[in-house]
C-alpha positions in Angstrom: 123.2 14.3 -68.9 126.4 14.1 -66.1 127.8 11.0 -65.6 127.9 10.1 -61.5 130.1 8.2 -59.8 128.7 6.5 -56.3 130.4 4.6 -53.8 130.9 1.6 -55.6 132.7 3.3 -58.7 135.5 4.4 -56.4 138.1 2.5 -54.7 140.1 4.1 -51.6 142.9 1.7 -52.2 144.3 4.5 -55.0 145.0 6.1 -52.2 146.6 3.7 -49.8 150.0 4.3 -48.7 150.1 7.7 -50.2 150.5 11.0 -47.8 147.4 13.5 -49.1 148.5 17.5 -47.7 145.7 20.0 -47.7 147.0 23.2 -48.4 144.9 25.9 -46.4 142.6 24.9 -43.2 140.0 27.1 -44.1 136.2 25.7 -43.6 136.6 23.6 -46.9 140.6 22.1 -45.8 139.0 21.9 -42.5 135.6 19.4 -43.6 138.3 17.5 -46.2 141.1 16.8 -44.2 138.9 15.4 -41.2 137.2 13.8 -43.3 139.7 12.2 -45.2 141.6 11.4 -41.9 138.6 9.5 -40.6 138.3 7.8 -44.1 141.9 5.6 -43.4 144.0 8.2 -45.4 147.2 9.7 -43.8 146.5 13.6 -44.0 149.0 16.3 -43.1 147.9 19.7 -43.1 149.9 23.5 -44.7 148.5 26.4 -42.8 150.5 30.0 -42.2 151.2 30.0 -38.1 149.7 33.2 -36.5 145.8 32.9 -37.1 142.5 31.0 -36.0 142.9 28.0 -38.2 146.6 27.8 -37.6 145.2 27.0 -33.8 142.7 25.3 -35.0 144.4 22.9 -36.8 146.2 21.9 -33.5 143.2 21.5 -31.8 142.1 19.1 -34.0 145.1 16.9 -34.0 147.6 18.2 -36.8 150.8 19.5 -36.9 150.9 22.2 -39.5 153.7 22.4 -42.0 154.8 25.3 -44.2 153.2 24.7 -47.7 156.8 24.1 -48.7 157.5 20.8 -46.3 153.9 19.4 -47.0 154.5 19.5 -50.7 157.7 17.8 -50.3 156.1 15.1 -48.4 152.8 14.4 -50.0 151.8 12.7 -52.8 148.3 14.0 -53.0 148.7 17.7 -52.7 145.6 19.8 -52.5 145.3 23.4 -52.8 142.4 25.0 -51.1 143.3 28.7 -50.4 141.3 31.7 -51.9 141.3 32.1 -55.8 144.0 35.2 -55.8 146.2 33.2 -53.1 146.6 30.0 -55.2 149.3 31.4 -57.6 151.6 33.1 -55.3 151.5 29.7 -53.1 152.0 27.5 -55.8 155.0 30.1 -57.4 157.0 30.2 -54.0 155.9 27.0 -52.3 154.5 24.1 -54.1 156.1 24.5 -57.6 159.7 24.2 -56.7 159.2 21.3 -54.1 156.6 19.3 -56.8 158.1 15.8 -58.3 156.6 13.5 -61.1 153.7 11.7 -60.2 152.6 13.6 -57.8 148.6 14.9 -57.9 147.9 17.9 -57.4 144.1 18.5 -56.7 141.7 21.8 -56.7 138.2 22.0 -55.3 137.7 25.3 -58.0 139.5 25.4 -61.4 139.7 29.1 -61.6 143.5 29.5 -60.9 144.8 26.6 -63.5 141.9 27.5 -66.4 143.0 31.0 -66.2 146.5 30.5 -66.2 147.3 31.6 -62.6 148.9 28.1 -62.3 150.8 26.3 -64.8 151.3 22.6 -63.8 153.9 20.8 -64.9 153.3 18.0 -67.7 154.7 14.8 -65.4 151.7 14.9 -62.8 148.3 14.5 -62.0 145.9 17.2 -62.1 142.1 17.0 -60.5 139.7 18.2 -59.3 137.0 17.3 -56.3 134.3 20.3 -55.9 131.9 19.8 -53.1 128.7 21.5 -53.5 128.3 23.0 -50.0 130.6 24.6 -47.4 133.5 22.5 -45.4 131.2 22.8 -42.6 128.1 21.0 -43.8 131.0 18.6 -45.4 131.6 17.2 -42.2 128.7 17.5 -40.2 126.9 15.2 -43.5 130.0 12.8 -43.0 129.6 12.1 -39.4 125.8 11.4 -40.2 126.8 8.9 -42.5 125.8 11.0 -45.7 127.4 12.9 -47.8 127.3 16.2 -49.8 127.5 15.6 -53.8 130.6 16.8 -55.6 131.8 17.2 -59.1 135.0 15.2 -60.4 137.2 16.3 -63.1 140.9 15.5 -64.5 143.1 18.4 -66.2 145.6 16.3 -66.5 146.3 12.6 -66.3 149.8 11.9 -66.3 150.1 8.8 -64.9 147.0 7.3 -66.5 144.9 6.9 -63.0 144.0 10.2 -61.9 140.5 9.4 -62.1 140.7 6.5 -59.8 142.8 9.0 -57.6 140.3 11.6 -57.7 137.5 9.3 -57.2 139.3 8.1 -54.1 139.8 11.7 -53.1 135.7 12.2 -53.3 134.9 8.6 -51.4 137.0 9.8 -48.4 135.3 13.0 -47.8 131.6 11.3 -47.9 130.6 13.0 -51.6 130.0 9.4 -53.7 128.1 8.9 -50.7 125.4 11.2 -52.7 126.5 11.0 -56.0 129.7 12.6 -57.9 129.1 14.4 -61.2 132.2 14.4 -64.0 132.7 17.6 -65.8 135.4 20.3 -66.7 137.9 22.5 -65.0 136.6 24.8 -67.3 133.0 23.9 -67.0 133.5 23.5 -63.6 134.6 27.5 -63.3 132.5 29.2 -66.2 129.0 28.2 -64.1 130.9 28.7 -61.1 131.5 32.5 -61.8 128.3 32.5 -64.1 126.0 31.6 -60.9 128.2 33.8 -58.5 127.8 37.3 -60.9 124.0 36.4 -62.3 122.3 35.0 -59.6 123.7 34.1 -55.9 125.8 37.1 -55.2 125.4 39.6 -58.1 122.2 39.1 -59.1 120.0 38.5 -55.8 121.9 41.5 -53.9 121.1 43.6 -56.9 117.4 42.7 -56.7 116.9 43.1 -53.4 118.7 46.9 -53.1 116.1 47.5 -55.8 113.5 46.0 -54.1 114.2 47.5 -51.3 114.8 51.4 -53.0 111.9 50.9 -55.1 109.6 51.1 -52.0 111.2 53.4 -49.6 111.3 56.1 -52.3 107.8 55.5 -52.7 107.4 56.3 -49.1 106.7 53.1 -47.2 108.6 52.3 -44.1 112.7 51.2 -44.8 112.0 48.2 -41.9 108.8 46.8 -44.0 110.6 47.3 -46.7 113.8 45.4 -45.1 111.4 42.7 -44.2 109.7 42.3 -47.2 112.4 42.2 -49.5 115.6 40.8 -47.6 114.2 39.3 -44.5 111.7 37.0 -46.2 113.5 35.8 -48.9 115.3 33.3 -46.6 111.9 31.4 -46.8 111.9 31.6 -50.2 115.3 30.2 -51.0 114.7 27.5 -47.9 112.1 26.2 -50.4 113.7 26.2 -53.5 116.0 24.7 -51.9 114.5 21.8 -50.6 111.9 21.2 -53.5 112.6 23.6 -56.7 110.8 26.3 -58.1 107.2 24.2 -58.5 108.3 22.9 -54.9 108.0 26.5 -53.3 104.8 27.5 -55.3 103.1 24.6 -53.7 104.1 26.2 -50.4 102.6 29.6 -50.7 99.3 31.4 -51.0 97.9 31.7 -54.3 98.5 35.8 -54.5 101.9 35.1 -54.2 101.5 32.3 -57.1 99.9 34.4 -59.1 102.6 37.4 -58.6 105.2 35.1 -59.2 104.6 33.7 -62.6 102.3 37.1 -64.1 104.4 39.3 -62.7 107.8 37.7 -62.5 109.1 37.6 -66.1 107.9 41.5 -66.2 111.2 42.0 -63.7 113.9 39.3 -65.1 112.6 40.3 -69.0 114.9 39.7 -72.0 117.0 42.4 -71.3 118.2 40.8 -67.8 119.0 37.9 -70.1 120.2 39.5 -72.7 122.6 41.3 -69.6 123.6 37.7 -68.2 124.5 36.6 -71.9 127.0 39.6 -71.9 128.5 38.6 -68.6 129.1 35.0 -70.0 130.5 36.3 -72.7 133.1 37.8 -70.5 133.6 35.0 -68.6 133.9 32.4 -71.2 136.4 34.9 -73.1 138.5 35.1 -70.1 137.7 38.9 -69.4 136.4 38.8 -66.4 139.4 36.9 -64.8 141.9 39.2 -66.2 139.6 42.4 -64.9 139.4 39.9 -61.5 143.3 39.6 -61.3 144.3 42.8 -62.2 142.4 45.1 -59.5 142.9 42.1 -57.4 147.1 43.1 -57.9 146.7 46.9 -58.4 145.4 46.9 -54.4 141.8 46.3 -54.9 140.8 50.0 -55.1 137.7 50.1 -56.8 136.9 46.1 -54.5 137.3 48.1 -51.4 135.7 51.0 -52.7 132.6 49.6 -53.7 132.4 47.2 -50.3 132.2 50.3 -48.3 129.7 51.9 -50.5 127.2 48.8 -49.6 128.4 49.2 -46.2 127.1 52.4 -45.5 123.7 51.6 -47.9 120.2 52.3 -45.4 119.4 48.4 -46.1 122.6 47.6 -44.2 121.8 50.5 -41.2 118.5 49.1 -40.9 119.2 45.3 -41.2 121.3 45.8 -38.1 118.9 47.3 -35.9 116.1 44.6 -36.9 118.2 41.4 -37.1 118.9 42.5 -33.5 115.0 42.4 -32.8 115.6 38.8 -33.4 117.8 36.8 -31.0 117.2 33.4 -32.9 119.4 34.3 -35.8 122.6 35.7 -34.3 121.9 31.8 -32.4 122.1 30.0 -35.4 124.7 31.6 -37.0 127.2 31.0 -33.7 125.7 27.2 -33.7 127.0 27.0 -37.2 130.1 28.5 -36.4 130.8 26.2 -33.7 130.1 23.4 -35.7 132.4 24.1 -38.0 135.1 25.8 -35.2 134.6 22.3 -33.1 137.7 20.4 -32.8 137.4 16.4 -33.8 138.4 13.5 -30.9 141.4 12.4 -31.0 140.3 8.8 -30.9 140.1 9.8 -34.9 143.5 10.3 -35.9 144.0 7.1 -34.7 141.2 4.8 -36.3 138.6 5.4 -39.2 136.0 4.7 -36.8 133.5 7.6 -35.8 134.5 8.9 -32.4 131.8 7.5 -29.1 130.6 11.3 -29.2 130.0 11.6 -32.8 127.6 8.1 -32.9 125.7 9.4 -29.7 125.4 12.9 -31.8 124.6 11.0 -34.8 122.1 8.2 -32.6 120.0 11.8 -31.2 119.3 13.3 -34.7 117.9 9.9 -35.9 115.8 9.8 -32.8 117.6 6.9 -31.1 118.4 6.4 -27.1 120.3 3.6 -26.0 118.8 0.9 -23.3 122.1 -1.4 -22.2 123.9 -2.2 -24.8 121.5 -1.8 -27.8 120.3 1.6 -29.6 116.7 1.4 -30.3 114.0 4.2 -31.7 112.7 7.1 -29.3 108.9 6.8 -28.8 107.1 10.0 -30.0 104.0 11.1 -28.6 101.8 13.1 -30.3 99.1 15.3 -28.9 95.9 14.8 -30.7 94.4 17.9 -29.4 
């Protein structure tokens, strides 16, 4: 079983008086270095002038450096740009500018387990891996929560780069919900295990076949659209929230039924015996080298393939439904401008949640404010 690490195993005093520089203000730099920022930790931000989050970045109270200049003046410098970015950054930017005991952290080991980045011996190397997007990163911080994270050291230098990484998971809310110690290359194997077998590779896979299994028998594309992509969002909503038993509580007793008689018939010990092979490939390094090479040859078979799906009939007749249905263009632009919203400024100043954020905050745990105090909403209820 993981060892986990809570707010009381970690100290944010390893980090005190130390500059921490977030490489790339994508939605994960974004959620970290706010949240850091409002955690008492002096954060300077790397971002490439000339796009959104360069603007961004701005907005929300920083003064972007060149990956270069943050290196040189952080002590805590952490890398979270793409996969295939990460080595040419570190080559030309971070690399020449790095001193001993620095830390250099990574929220994905995939660049220094498969040898995209070779760290010097005289620093620190960690890792803090949220498990959710930047976005919900933030939004769970300024509730007071937290998402959960994993924690791991490559390379301990200095003899405290746990304490540091541990620090590093405290200011972004994660020991909030508990921090689980692992790997860089545990960390990256189910990583890219989950991603090819089941999130991406393995769920798009199923539905397309889902999907192509019922139009060539003649039923409608949209009820097939429906049935297979549409609906699975309720599916995954409940494994999400309860687990597998979770969801089967949730649903009629056909669709029980179906599930567990008729389930193992589609993911039989071939599909296994498939997913076996592609950990193989993984845990052998292939698939990184396959990754890194098309990835530097152009991507030609990448883009090829990604405008193949483009122009499958799910994708034709997704569009034209999910139109049907104003609600989720809605949520997605909510979610977009939560992440896209900048922070007050009041929080570069102070650790203290901005007047905005605690009335946000107060309205989601159903509390109005009479003079000076905050108290519970009364619900009513219609008995009807």
């Amino acid at each position: 079983m993981a060892t986990i690490y809570y707010d009381k195993d970690a100290d944010l005093k390893a980090l005190k008086g130390k500059t921490v520089a977030i490489i790339g203000y994508g939605i994960q730099g974004r959620g970290q270095a706010l949240n850091l920022r409002d955690s008492g930790v002096k954060v300077i931000v790397a971002q490439r002038p000339g796009g959104p989050n360069f603007d961004l970045a701005k907005q929300d109270g920083f003064t972007p450096l060149s990956a270069a200049e943050a290196t040189k003046k952080a002590d805590v410098v952490i890398l979270l740009a793409q996969d295939m970015l990460q080595g040419d950054i570190y080559r030309e930017a971070i690399a020449p500018n790095l001193r001993p005991g620095q830390t250099l952290g990574f929220s994905h080991g995939f660049a220094v387990l498969y040898g995209l980045i070779k760290p010097p011996k005289n620093v620190d190397v960690v890792m803090v891996a949220p498990k959710g997007p930047g976005s919900l990163v933030r939004s769970q911080y300024l509730e007071g929560k937290g998402v959960p994270a994993l924690v791991a050291v490559y390379q301990d230098a200095s003899g405290k780069a746990k304490a540091t990484a541990l620090a590093w998971a405290k200011g972004i809310g994660a020991t909030r919900a508990g921090v689980l110690e692992t790997t860089f290359k545990e960390e990256t194997e189910t990583d890219n295990f989950g991603e090819q077998a089941v999130l991406c590779g393995g769920a798009s896979a199923l539905i397309k076949a889902g999907f192509e299994t019922l139009v060539e028998a003649g039923y409608q594309p949209e009820l097939a659209y429906f049935e297979c992509l549409h609906e699975l969002k309720l599916i995954t909503d409940m494994f999400w929230a309860s687990g597998i038993q979770g969801m089967r509580k949730r649903v009629s007793d056909t669709a029980k039924w179906g599930d567990i008689h008729c389930g193992p018939r589609i993911i039989d010990g071939q599909v296994k015996a498939h997913m076996k092979q592609l950990l193989d490939e993984i845990q052998s390094g292939q698939f990184a080298k396959e990754w890194v090479a098309e990835h530097k040859a152009g991507r030609p078979n990448f883009t090829r393939l990604m405008e193949q799906d483009e122009q499958h009939q799910i994708e034709q007749v997704g569009r034209k439904l999910r139109a049907m249905m104003p609600w989720i263009s809605s949520d997605v632009r909510q979610q977009t401008s939560d992440r896209r919203r900048p922070a007050a400024k009041k929080l570069a100043k102070r650790p203290r949640l901005s007047k905005q954020a605690v009335r946000w905050r107060a309205s989601r745990q159903g509390l109005v404010r009479q003079g000076s105090r905050l108290v519970r909403r009364k619900l009513t209820r219609s008995r009807s």
